[in-house]
C-alpha positions, 0 to 999 in steps of 0.5 A, spaced: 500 500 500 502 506 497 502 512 502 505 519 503 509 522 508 511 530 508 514 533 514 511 541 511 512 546 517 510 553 515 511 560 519 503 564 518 502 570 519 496 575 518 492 579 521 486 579 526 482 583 529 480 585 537 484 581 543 488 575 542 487 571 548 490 564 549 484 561 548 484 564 540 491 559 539 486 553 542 480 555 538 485 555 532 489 549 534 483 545 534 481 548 527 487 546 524 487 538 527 480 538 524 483 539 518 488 533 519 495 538 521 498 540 527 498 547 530 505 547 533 506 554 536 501 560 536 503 567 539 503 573 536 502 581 536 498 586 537 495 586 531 497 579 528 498 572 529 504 567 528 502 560 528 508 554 526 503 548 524 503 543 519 498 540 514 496 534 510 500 533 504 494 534 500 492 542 503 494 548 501 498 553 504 491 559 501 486 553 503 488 552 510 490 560 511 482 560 508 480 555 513 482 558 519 480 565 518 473 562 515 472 559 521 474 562 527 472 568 525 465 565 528 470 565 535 467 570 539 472 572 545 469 572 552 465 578 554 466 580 546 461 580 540 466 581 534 469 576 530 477 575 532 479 574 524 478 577 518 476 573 514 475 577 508 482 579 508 486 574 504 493 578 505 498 572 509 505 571 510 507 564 510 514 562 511 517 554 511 520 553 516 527 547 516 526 542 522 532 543 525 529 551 525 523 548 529 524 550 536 527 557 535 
């Protein structure tokens, strides 16, 4: 039986709207693993997230970039009514990222 493997690490960026709390990072975790990759580590700044994942072989970086933003714009923070991402913007940043890199 044939199958694949990859080892595809990407460095995501973009933006977001609103607070970032922790609990954004899970709620995007859970996004990604229902998508069958791996969300690594998650932090970010002010105005955007950074997330290091991993995804199927056969995903795209736009589709999950799509994804994610699609459907944690649905998340509303505690005690918020605003969606934490933008879905319509479709500006992102993705970067590889080499195993050996994978911890800094």
């Amino acid at each position: 039986m044939a199958s694949t493997f990859t080892n595809l690490l990407f460095h995501l960026v973009f933006q977001h709207q609103g607070s970032r709390p922790s609990t954004l990072y899970s709620y995007i975790g859970g996004i990604v693993r229902d998508e069958g990759g791996a969300l690594l580590a998650a932090g970010g700044m002010p105005d955007h997230v950074h997330l290091l994942a991993c995804f199927k072989a056969d995903m795209s970086v736009s589709e999950m970039v799509r994804r994610i933003k699609a459907n944690s714009s649905k998340w509303i923070p505690p005690g918020g009514r605003s969606p934490a991402l933008r879905p319509g913007r479709s500006a992102y940043g993705a970067f590889s990222v080499s195993e050996s890199q994978k911890a800094r």
